[in-house]
DOVEX-904337 format. One line per field, with one value per residue (C-alpha): x, y, z; residue number from 1; residue in one letter. Coordinates in steps of 0.5 Angstrom, whole numbers. Layout:
<lumvexs>
c1	(X | ...)
c2	(Y | ...)
c3	(Z | ...)
num	(NUM | ...)
residuo	(a | ...)
</lumvexs>
This chain:
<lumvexs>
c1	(-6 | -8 | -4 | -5 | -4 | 0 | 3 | -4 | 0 | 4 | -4 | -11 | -17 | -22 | -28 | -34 | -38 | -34 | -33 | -41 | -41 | -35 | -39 | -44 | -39 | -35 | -41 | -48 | -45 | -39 | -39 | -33 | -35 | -32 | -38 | -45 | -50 | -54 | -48 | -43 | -47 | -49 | -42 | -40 | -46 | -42 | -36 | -39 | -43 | -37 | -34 | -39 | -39 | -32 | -33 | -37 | -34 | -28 | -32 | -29 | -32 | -34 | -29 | -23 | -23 | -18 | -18 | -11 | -9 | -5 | -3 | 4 | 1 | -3 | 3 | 8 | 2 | 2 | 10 | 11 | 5 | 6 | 14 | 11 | 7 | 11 | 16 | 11 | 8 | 15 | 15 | 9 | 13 | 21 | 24 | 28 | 35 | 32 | 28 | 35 | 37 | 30 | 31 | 25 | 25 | 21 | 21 | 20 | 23 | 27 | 22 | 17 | 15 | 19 | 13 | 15 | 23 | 24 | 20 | 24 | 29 | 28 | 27 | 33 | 38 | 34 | 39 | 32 | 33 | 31 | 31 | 30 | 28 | 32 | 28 | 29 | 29 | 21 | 22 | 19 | 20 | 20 | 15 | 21 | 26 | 19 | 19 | 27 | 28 | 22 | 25 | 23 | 22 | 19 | 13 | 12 | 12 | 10 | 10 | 8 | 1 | 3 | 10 | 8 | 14 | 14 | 8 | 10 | 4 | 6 | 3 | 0 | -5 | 0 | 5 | -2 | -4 | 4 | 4 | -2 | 0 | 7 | 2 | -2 | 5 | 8 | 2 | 2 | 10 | 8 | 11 | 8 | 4 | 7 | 3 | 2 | 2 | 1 | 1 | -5 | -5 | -4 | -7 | -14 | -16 | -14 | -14 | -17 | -17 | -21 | -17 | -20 | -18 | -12 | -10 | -8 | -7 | -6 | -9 | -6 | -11 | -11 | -16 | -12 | -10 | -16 | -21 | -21 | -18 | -12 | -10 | -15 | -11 | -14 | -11 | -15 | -13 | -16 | -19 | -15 | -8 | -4 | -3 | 0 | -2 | 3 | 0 | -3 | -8 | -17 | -18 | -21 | -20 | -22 | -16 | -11 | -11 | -12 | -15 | -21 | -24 | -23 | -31 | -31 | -24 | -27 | -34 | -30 | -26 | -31 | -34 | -28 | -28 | -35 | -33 | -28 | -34 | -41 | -45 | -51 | -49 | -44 | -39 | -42 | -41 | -34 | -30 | -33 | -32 | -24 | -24 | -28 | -22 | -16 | -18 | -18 | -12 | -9 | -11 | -8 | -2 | 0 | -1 | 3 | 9 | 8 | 9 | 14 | 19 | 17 | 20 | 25 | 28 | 34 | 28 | 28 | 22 | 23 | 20 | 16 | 10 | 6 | 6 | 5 | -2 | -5 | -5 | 3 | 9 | 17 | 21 | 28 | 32 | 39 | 44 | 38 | 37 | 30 | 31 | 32 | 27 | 21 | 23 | 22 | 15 | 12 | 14 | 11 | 5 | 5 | 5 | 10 | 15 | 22 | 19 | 16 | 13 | 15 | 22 | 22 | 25 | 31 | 32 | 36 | 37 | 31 | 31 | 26 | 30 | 37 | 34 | 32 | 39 | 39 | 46 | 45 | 45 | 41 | 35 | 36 | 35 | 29 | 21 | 15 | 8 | 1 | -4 | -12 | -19 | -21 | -14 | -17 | -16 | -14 | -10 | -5 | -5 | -2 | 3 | 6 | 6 | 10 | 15 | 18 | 19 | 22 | 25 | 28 | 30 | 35 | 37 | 40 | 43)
c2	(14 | 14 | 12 | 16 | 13 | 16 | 9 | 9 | 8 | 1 | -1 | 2 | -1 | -4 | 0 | -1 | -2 | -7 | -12 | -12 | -14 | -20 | -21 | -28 | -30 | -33 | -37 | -38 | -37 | -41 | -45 | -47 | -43 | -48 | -54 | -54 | -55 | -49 | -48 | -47 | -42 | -38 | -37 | -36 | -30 | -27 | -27 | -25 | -20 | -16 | -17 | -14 | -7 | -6 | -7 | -3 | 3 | 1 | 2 | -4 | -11 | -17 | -21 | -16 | -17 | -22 | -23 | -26 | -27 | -20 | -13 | -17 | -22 | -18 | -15 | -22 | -24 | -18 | -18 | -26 | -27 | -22 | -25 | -33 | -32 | -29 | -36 | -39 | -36 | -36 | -44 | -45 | -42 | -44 | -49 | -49 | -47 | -41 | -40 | -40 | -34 | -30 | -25 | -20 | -12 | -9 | -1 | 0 | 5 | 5 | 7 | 0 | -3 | -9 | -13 | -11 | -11 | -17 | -22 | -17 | -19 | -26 | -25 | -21 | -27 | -31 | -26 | -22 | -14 | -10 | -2 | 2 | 10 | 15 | 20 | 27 | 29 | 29 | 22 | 23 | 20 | 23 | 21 | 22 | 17 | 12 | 14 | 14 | 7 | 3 | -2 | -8 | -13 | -9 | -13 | -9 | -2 | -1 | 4 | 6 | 10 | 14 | 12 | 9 | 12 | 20 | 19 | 21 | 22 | 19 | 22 | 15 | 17 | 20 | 15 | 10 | 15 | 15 | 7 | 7 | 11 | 8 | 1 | 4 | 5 | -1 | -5 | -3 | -5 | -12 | -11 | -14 | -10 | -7 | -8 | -3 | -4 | 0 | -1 | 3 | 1 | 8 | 12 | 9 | 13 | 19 | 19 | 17 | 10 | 9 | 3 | 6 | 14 | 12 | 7 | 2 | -5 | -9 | -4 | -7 | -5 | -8 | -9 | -7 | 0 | 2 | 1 | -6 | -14 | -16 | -21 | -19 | -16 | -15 | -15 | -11 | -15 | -12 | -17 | -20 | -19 | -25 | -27 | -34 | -36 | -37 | -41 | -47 | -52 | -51 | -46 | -41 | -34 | -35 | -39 | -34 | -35 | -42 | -43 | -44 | -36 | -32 | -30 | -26 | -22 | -21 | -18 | -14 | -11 | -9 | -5 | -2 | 0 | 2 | 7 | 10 | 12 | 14 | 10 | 13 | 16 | 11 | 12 | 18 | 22 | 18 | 24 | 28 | 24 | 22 | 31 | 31 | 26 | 29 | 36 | 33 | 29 | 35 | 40 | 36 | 34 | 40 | 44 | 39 | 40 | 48 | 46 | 41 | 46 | 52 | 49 | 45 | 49 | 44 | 39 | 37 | 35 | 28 | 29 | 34 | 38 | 39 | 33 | 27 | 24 | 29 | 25 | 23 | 27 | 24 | 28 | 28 | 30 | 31 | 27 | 23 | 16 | 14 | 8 | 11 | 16 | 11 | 8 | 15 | 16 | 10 | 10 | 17 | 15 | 17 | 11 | 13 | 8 | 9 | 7 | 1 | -3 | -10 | -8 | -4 | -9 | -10 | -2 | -2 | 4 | 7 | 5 | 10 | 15 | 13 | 13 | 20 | 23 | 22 | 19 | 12 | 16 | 21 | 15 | 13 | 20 | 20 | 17 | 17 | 20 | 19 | 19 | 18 | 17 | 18 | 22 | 27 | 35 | 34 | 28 | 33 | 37 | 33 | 29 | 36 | 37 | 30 | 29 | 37 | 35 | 28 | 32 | 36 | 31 | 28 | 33 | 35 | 28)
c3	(63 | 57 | 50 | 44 | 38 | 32 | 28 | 23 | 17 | 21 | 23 | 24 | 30 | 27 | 26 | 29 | 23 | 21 | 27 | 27 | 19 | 21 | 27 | 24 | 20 | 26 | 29 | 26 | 19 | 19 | 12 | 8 | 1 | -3 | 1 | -4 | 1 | 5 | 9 | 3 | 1 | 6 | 6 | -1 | -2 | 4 | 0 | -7 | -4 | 0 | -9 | -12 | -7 | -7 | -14 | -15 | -10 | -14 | -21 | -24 | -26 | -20 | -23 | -23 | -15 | -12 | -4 | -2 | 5 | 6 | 2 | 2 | -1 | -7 | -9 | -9 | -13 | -18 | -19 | -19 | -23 | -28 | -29 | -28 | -33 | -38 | -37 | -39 | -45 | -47 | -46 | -49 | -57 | -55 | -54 | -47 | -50 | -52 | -45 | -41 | -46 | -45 | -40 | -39 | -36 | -30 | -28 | -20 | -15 | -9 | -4 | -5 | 0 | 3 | -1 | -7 | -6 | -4 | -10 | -15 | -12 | -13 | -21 | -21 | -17 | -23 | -28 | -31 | -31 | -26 | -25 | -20 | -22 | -18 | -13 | -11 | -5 | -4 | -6 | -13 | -19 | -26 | -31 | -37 | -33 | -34 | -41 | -42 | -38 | -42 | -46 | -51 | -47 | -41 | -39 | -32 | -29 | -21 | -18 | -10 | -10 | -4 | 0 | 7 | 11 | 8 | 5 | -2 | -7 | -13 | -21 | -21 | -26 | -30 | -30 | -32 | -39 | -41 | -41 | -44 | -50 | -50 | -50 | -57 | -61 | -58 | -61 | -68 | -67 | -66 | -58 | -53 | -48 | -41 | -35 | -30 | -22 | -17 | -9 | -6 | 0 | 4 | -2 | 0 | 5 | 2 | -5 | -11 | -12 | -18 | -22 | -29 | -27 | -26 | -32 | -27 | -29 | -23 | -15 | -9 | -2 | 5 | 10 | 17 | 13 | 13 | 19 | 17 | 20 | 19 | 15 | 9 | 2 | -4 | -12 | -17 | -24 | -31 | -35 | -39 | -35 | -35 | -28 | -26 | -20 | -14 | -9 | -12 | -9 | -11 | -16 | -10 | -13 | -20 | -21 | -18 | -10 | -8 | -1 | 4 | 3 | 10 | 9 | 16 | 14 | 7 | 10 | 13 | 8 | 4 | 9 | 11 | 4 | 4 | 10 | 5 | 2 | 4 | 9 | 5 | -2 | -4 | -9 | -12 | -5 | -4 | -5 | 0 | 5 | 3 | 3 | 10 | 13 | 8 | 11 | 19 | 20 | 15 | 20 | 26 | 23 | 21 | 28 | 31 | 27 | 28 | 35 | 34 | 30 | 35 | 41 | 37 | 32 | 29 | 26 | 20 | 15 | 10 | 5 | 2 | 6 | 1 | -4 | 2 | 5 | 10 | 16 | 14 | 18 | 18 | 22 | 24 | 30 | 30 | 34 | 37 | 36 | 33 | 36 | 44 | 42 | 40 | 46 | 51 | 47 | 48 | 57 | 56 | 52 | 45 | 40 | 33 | 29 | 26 | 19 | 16 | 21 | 17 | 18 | 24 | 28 | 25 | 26 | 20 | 17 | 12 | 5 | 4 | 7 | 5 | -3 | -2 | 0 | 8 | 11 | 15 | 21 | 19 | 18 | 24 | 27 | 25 | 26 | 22 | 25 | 22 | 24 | 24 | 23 | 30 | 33 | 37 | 38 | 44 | 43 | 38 | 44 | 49 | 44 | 43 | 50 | 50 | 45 | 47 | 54 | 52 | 47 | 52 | 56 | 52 | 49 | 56 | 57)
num	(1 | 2 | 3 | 4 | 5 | 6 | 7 | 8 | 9 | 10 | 11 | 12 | 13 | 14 | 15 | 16 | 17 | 18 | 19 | 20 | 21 | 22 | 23 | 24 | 25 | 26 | 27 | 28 | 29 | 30 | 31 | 32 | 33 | 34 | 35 | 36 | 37 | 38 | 39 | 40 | 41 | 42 | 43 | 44 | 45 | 46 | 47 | 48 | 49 | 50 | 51 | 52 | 53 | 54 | 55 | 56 | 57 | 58 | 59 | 60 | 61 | 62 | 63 | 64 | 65 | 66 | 67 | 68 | 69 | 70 | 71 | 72 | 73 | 74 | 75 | 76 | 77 | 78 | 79 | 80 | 81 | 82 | 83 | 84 | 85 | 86 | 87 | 88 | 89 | 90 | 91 | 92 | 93 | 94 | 95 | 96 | 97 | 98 | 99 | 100 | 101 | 102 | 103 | 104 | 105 | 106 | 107 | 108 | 109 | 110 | 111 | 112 | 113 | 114 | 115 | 116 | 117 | 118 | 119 | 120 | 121 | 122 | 123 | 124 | 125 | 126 | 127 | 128 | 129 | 130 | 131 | 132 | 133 | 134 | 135 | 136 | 137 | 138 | 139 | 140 | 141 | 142 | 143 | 144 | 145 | 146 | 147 | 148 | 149 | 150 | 151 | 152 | 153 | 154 | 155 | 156 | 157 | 158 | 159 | 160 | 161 | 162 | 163 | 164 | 165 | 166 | 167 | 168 | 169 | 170 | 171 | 172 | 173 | 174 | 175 | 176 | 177 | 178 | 179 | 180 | 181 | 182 | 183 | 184 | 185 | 186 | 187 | 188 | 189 | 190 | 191 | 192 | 193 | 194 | 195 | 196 | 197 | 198 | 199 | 200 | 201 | 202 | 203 | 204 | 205 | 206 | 207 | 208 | 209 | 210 | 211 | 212 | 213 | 214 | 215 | 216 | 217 | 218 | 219 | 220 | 221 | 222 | 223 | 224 | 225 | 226 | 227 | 228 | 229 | 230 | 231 | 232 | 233 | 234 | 235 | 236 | 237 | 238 | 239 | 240 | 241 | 242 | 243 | 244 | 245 | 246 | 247 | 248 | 249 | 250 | 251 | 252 | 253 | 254 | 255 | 256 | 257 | 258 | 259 | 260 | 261 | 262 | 263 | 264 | 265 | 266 | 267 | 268 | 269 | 270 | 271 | 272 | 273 | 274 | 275 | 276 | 277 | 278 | 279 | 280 | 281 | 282 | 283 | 284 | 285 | 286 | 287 | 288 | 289 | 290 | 291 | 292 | 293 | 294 | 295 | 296 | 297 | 298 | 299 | 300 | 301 | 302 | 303 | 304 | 305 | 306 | 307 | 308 | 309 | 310 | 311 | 312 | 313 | 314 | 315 | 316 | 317 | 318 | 319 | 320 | 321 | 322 | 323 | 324 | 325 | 326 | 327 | 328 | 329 | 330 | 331 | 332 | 333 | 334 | 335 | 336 | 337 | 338 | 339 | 340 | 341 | 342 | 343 | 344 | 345 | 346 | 347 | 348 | 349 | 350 | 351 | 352 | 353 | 354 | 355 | 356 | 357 | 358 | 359 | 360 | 361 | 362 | 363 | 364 | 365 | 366 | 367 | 368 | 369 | 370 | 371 | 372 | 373 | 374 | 375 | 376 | 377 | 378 | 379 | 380 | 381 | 382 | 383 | 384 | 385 | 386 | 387 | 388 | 389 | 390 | 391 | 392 | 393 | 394 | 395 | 396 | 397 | 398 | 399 | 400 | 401 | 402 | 403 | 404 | 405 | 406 | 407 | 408 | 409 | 410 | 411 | 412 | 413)
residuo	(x | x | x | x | x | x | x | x | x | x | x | x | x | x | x | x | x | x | x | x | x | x | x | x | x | x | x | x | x | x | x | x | x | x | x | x | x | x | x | x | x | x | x | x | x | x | x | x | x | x | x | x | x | x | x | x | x | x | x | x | x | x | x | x | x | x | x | x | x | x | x | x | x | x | x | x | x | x | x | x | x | x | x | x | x | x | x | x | x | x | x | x | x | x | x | x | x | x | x | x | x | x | x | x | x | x | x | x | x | x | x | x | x | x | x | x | x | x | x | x | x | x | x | x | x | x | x | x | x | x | x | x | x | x | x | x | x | x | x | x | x | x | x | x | x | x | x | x | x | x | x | x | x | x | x | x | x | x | x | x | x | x | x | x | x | x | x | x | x | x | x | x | x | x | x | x | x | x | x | x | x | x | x | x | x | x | x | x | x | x | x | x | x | x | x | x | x | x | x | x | x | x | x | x | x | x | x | x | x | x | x | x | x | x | x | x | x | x | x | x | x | x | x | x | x | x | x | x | x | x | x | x | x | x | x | x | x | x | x | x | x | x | x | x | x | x | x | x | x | x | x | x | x | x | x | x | x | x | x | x | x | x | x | x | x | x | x | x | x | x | x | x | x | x | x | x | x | x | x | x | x | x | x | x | x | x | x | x | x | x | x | x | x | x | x | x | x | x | x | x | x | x | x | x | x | x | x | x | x | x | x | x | x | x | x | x | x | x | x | x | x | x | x | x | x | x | x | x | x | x | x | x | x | x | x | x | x | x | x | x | x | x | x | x | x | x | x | x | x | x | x | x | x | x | x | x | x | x | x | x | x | x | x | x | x | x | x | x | x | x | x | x | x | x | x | x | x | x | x | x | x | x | x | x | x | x | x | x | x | x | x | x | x | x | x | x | x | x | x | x | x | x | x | x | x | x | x | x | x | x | x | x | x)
</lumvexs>
């Protein structure tokens, strides 16, 4: 029997195109970009290659384009290089008494990623102030509580483009022309200016990623989210964005990720962005292509939920219908654990999660799904599908089939 697949926002099968390009860079072409001689070069072309396309794709400088080891490690660089190298301006104009009073301000929301829970965790330990902006029950913030939370020692804004487990989109651009016009006045006020962050690592596929659209200062993409390897991340950073590095050692990266360059991985990302696109028309046609897929899992997630709540009429959706990535549904079963559930499914042959595949195995209860206004019990009632590029009419057709009957099943125990 053959499994279906629907856990696309926990990872994606690499594409073809892109294990074709990765290909010479595991044997013929295994340079060290660092080393100066025609090895070392072969592979450091490789790697400005893969720089200058997504860079282009992305319609920002080659510069602006750092590759780390993961999305989680982009989006620890993106928040701890911010606040590192706020200390040390801070250091460099005060003595140290004055360092040991000096607290600075950051603007995130509840839904984050673990990735960016966690190191605004560490700066919050570190006595630095941290909020965490409500969400409605679609998991949305307000652009005015973003205006009302800004103080004078702000220094960071980030915000999730669009949510990994209810697929919640975010007004990014929005939020991006408010900083933006809140930065002018904070400037001719003598304030320094507030850096905007966001983690575009479910959005790429779908939406409009575009770092000057949406007035970003600092972008977080990942490879195996989007038909690339895994261990491949990458971090938009506009010019003159005062990052620290966080991983010290050769200088690699501009200066920002030391390291031996992973150039297979990182030719393999660019293509996988280069896909998001078009093979052909580049970026001038990547919205067509993004519309084309958008309109695709659309489609096929919502004849699922159509078959799923006709047999099974106490279901219940997390989060909005509308204003969530098209190929993102999380439903909610009463009275059915998700834990006991998953575990059915995949016996049966349907692949689907609880939530965040890196905190899955803990089988906590949903941060996600607890901020938006679900009990503990209700999080762990409820499963994440997703689905994908490649997901089949006739797959839909046979996982509906699927989960109604283990539904039905444990309904009845």
């Amino acid at each position: 029997m053959k499994k279906i697949y629907l856990d696309c926002a926990a990872t994606t099968p690499v594409d073809d195109e892109v294990l074709k390009a990765m290909m010479p860079y595991f044997s013929e072409k295994f340079g060290n970009a660092s080393s100066i001689h025609s090895f070392g070069q072969e592979a450091i072309a490789a790697i400005d290659g893969a720089r200058g396309k997504i860079a282009e794709l992305l319609n920002c400088d080659f510069n602006e384009i750092i590759f780390t080891g993961s999305a989680t490690e982009a989006n620890n660089l993106a928040i701890l290089g911010i606040a590192r190298n706020f200390q040390f301006s801070i250091f460099k104009k005060n003595t140290k008494q004055e360092i040991s009073n000096t607290k600075y301000h950051i603007i995130s929301t509840p839904i984050e990623h673990e990735s960016v829970h966690e190191p605004l965790k560490e700066l919050k330990k570190a006595d630095h102030e941290i909020d965490y902006l409500p969400v409605d029950k679609n998991g949305l913030v307000k652009i005015s509580d973003i205006e009302k939370t800004i103080k004078n020692n702000t220094v960071l804004v980030s915000v999730i483009y669009a949510n990994n487990e209810i697929g919640t989109i975010q007004p990014i651009k929005e939020i991006g022309k408010l900083i933006e016009k809140i930065n002018k006045t904070r400037r001719e006020n003598g304030f320094s200016k507030i850096y905007f962050h966001t983690d575009a690592v479910q959005a790429m596929n779908y939406l409009e990623c575009r770092p000057d659209w949406l007035k970003a200062d600092l972008l977080t993409f990942s490879g195996h989210k989007i038909y690339g390897p895994k261990g491949i991340g990458g971090l938009y950073v506009r010019k003159n964005t005062p990052l620290s590095p966080i991983i010290s050692g050769g200088g690699q990266e501009f200066g920002l990720r030391s390291g031996t360059e992973n150039v297979a991985a990182v030719a393999g990302l660019a293509k996988a962005v280069e896909l998001i696109f078009s093979a052909r028309g580049g970026s001038a046609s990547g919205g067509k292509n993004r519309e084309k897929r958008s309109k695709h899992v659309l489609d096929l997630r919502n004849g699922l939920w159509e078959n799923i709540v006709k047999y099974n009429k106490s279901a219940e959706l997390n989060g909005s219908f509308e204003g969530r990535l098209p190929n993102n549904i999380n439903i909610r079963f009463p009275g059915i654990s998700n834990e006991t559930l998953i575990v059915a499914l995949d016996q049966a042959g349907v692949a689907v999660s609880a939530g965040s595949a890196c905190s899955s195995r803990a089988m906590e209860p949903s941060h996600v799904l607890t901020a938006i206004g679900l009990t503990e019990k209700e999080a762990k009632e409820s499963i994440r599908i997703t689905l994908g590029k490649n997901t089949a009419k006739e797959e839909i057709k046979k996982a509906a089939e699927i989960i109604n009957k283990v539904l039905s099943a444990l309904q009845s125990k």
